[in-house]
C-alpha positions in Angstrom: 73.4 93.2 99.9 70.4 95.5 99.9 72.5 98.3 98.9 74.0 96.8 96.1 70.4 96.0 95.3 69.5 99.6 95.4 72.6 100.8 93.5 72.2 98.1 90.7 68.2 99.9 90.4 69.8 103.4 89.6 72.3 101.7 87.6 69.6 100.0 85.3 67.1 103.4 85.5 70.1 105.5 84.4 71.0 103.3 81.5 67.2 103.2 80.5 67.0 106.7 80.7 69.9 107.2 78.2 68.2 104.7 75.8 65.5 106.4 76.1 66.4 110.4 75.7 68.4 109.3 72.3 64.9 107.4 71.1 63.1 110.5 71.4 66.1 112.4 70.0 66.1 110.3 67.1 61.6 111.2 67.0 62.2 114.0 67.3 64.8 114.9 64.3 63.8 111.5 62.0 60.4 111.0 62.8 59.6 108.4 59.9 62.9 106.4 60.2 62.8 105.8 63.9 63.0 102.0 64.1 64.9 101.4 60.6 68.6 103.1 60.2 68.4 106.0 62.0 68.5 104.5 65.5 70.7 101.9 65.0 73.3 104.1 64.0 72.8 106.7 66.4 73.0 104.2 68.8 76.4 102.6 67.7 77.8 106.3 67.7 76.1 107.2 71.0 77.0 103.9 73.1 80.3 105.6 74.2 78.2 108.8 75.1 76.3 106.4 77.3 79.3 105.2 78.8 80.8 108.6 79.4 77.5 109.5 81.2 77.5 106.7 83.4 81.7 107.0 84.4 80.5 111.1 85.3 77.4 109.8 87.1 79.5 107.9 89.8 82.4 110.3 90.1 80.0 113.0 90.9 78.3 110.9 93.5 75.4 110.2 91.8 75.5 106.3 93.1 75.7 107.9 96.9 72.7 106.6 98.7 72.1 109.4 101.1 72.1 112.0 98.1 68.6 113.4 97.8 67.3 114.3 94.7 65.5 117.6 96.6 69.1 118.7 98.1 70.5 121.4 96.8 73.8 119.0 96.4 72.1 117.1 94.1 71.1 120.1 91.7 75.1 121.1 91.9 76.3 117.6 91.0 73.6 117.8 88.2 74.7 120.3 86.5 78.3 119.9 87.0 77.8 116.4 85.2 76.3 117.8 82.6 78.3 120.1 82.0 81.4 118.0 81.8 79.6 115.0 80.1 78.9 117.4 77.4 82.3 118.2 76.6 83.6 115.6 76.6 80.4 114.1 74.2 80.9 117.2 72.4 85.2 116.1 71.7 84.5 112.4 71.3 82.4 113.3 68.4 84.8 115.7 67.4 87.8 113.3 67.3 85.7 110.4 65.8 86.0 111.7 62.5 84.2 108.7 60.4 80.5 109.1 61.7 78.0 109.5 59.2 75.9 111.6 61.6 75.9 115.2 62.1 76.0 115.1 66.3 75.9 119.3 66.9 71.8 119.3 67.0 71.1 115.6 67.9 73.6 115.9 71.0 72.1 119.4 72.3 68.3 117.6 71.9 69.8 114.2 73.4 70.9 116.2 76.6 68.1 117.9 77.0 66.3 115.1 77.2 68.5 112.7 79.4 69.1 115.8 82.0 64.9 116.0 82.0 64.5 112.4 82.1 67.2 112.0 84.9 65.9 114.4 87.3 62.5 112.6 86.3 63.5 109.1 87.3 65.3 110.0 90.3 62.5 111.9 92.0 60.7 108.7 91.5 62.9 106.5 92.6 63.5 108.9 95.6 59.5 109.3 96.1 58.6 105.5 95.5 60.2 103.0 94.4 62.9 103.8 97.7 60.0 103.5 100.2 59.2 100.1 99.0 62.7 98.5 99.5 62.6 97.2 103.5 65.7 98.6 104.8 67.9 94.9 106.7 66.5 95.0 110.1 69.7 94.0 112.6 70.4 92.9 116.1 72.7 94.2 118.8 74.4 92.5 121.5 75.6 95.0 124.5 74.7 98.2 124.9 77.5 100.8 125.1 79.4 103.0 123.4 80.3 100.7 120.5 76.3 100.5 120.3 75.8 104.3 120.3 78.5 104.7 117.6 76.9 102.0 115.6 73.2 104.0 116.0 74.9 107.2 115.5 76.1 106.3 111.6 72.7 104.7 111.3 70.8 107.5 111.5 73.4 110.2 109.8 74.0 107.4 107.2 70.5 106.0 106.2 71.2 105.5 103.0 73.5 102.2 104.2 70.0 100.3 104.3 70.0 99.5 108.1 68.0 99.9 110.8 68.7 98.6 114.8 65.3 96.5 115.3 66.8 95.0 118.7 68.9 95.7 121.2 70.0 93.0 124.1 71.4 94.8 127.0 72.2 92.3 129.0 73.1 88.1 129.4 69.9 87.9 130.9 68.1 88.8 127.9 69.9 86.6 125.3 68.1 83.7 126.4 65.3 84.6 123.8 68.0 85.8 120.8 66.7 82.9 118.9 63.1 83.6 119.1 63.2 87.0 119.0 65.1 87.5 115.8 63.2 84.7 114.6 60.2 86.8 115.0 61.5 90.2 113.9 63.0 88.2 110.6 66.6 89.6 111.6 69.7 87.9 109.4 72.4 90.1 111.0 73.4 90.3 114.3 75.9 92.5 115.5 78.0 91.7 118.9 79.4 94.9 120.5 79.6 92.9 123.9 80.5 89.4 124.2 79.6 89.4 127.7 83.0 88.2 129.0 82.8 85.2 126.8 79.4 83.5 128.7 78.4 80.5 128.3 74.7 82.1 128.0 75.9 83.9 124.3 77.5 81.3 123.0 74.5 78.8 123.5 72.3 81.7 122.3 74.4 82.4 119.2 74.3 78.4 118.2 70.6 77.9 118.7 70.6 81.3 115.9 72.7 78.9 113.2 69.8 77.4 111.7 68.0 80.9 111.2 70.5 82.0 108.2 72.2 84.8 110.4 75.4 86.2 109.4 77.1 87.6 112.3 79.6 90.5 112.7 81.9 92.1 115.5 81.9 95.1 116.3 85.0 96.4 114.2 83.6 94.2 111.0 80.6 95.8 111.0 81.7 99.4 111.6 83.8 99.3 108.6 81.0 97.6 106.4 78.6 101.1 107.7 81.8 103.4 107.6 84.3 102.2 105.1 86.9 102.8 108.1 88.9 100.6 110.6 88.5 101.1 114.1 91.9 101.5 115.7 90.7 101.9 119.6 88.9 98.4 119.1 91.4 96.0 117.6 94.5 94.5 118.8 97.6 92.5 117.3 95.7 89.8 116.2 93.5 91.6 113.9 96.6 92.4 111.4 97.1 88.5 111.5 93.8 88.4 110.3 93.8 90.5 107.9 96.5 91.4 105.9 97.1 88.8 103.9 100.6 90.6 102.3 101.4 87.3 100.7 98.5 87.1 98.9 99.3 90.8 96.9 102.4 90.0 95.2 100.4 90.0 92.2 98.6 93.1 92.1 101.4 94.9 93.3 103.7 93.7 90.7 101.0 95.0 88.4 100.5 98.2 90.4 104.3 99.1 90.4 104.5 98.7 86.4 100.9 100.9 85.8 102.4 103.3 88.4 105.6 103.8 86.4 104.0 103.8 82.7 101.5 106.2 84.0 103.8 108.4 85.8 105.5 108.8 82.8 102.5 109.7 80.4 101.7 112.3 82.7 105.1 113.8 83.0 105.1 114.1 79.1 101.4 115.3 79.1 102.1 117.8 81.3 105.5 119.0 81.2 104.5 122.0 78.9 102.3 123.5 81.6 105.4 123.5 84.3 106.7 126.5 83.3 103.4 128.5 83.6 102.7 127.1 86.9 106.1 127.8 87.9 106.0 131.5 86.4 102.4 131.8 88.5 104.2 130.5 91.3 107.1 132.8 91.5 104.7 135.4 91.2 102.7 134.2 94.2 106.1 135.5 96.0 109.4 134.9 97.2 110.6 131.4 97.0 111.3 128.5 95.5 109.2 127.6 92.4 109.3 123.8 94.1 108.9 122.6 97.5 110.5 119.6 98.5 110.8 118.2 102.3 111.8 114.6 103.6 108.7 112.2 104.0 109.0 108.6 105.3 107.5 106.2 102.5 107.3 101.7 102.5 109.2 100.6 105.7 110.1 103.9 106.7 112.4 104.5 104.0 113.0 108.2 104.0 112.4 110.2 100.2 112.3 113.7 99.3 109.2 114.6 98.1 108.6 117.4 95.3 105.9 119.7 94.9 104.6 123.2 93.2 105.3 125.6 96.0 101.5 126.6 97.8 102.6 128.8 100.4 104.2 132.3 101.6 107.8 131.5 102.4 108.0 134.6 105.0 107.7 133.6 108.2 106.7 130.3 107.6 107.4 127.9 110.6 106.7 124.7 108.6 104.2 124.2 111.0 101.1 121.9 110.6 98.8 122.7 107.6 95.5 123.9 109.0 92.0 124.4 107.2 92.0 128.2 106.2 95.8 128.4 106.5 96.9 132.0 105.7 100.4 130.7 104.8 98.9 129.7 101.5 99.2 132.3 98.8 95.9 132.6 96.2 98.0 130.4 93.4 98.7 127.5 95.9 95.2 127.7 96.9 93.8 127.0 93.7 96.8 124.6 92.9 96.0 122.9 95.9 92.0 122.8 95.3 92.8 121.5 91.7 94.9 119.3 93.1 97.9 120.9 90.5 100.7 121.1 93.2 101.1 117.0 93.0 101.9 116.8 89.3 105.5 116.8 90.2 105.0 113.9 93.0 104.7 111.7 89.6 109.1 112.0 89.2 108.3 110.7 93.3 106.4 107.4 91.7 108.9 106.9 88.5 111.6 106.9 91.2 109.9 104.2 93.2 109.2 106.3 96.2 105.5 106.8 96.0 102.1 105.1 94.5 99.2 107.1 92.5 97.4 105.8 95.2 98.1 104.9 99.3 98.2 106.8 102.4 99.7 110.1 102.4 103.2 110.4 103.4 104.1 111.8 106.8 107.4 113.7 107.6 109.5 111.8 109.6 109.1 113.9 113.2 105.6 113.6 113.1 105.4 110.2 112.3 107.9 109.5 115.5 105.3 112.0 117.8 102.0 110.0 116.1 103.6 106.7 116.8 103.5 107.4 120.7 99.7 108.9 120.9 98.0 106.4 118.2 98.5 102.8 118.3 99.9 100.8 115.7 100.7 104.0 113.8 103.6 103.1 111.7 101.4 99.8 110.1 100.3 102.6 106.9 104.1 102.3 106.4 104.0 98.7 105.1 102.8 100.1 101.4 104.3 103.1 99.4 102.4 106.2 100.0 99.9 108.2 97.8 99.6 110.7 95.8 95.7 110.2 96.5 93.8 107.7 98.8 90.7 105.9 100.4 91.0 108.8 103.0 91.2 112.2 100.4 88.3 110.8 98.8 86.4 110.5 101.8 85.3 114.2 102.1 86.7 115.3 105.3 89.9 117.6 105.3 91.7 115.8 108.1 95.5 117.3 109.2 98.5 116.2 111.0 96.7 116.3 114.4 96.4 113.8 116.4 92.8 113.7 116.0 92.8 114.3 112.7 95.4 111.3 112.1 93.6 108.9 113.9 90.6 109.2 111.5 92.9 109.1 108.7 94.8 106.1 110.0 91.0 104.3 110.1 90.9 105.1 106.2 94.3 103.7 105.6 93.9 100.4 107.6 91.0 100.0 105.8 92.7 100.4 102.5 95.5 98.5 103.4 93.0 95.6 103.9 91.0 95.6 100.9 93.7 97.0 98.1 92.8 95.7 95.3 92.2 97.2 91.4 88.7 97.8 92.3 89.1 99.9 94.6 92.2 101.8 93.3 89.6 102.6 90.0 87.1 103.7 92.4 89.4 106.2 94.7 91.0 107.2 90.9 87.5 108.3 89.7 86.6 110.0 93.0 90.0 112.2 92.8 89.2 113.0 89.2 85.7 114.9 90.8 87.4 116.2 93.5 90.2 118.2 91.0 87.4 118.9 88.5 84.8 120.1 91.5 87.8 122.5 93.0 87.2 120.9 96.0 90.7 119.7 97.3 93.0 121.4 100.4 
């Protein structure tokens, strides 16, 4: 709640700040006419500049709590925003051919001021206005190593808003749960140990109901902190639980038909850039200009996928991709970083096969070797996979280990949760940064 809280506040200072660097634009060039024409039709012509802002604001991160405005990240997302906010400003006014405003002088001024103003308003809020929003003080029951992971993301994640105030270790302390978060003016109490089930918690959990407490588990509350499922701590019953399949029939109807029209606008779009690409690729080196290879997609059905070719062909074992591989040639790797090589994955979707977004599909042997060493594996199978997902956007580069597809199986549990148009929007604007920043695998 708090976080939204804090979100909504650079939300608000953001839009304020727009308002404000076109009002002194608008002094600036038509001193005299400030509060009569002049702004009001600036402002009708500048509201979709606004908007634009705000859409590059959150896809660069901007909304992230732990981004400090002192960070040397912060400074590259600045400029990067500005950079791409003005171009497109710069072709919005360009293609909106009726204004009555000339926008080459007033725009330049306008971003001037909103990239001062900005930086401005977010050092305060960073310096001030942060400090003075209490971050939710919570309890936790056991002490382990559910409790150490839940302290852990805490302190490498404080922008989430939360802090561990208490700690009860053992039954003998939960007499006084009551009381103490009473006193401490906790409402969230984690349980990371229920104790075998005592009799001791469960009177000192209902003598908490009148004190407005929500309570969490353990695996509830590490995907509110984390945004991730965890696999080691849940069993059968939590798919019961939780995926509620009959309740998507409606926004996967919707889903499939947006897949398909899309799919299609972006074939067109795009199809005169195919041949360059493929020209660049056969350059690159021997092989094919497309790579293709049998993945497993919804219900394990098996489909060939199709790609722009990334890698050397000599010597190439097919083998797991690996950060720094040296299989990839310098054209795949900026392909891959711009996220290029999946345009063809969209003939995948207007087949059927695949989504825009889901998990990532597996080929078939490793999905048979993952299923033995991870449990419950094959559930990311119940949706079509992705050309993008909740775990690409996540920042990590995570592979076909079996490390590396544990973590990534936590993203797609938690996706296959909480699917919903939302949250497809939000992973679709995070991809968009990722292939503009250059910073795909």
């Amino acid at each position: 709640m708090l976080n939204r809280f804090r979100k909504s506040i650079l939300f608000v200072g953001d839009l304020a700040a727009l308002h404000l660097a076109l009002l002194l634009t608008v002094m600036v060039r038509y001193s005299q006419e400030v509060w009569t024409y002049t702004w009001s039709s600036h402002w009708y012509y500048f509201f979709p500049v606004f908007v634009i802002w705000l859409l590059v604001l959150y896809i660069n991160d901007f909304y992230n709590l732990n981004l400090k405005t002192n960070g040397w990240a912060f400074f590259q997302k600045l400029i990067s925003a500005i950079v791409l906010s003005g171009g497109l400003s710069i072709f919005y006014f360009y293609l909106y051919t009726n204004t009555s405003i000339a926008p080459k002088t007033n725009l330049l001024i306008f971003l001037g001021f909103f990239s001062a103003l900005f930086l401005a308003w977010r050092s305060l809020y960073q310096a001030v206005i942060h400090s003075f929003i209490p971050k939710d003080s919570i309890a936790i029951i056991g002490f382990n190593k559910k409790t150490e992971k839940i302290i852990a993301n805490l302190q490498n994640n404080p922008g989430a808003g939360y802090q561990a105030a208490l700690i009860f270790k053992s039954p003998e302390e939960i007499a006084d749960l009551a009381a103490s978060v009473d006193a401490k003016n906790i409402h969230t109490v984690v349980i990371c140990d229920d104790f075998g089930l005592s009799a001791a918690l469960r009177d000192a959990l209902f003598a908490c109901l009148s004190l407005n407490i929500t309570f969490f588990n353990y695996p509830d509350f590490y995907e509110l902190l984390t945004g991730k499922v965890p696999v080691e701590e849940i069993g059968p019953s939590w798919f019961f639980d939780n995926l509620k399949e009959g309740e998507k029939n409606y926004y996967n109807f919707i889903k499939q038909i947006a897949d398909t029209i899309l799919a299609i606008i972006i074939f067109l779009i795009t199809l005169p850039v195919w041949p360059l690409i493929a020209l660049a690729v056969k350059f690159s080196g021997r092989g094919p200009v497309f790579f293709k290879q049998v993945r497993l997609g919804r219900n394990e059905k098996p489909f060939r996928m199709i790609k722009f070719r990334t890698m050397k062909e000599e010597d190439n074992t097919r083998s797991i991709t690996v950060e720094g591989d040296k299989r990839i040639t310098k054209i795949g790797s900026f392909l891959r970083k711009t996220r290029l090589d999946e345009i063809p994955q969209v003939l995948n979707i207007i087949r059927g096969e695949m989504s825009f977004i889901g998990p990532r599909p597996e080929r078939p042997e490793i999905v048979t070797e993952l299923e033995k060493q991870i449990p419950f594996y094959k559930t990311r199978l119940l949706i079509k996979p992705g050309l993008t997902g909740w775990d690409q956007i996540s920042g990590h580069y995570h592979s076909a280990t079996a490390e590396d597809s544990l973590e990534k199986l936590q993203y797609d549990l938690f996706y296959l949760k909480h699917r919903s148009f939302y949250l497809d929007l939000t992973i679709s604007l995070r991809t968009i940064a990722t292939m503009l920043s250059r910073s795909g695998r």
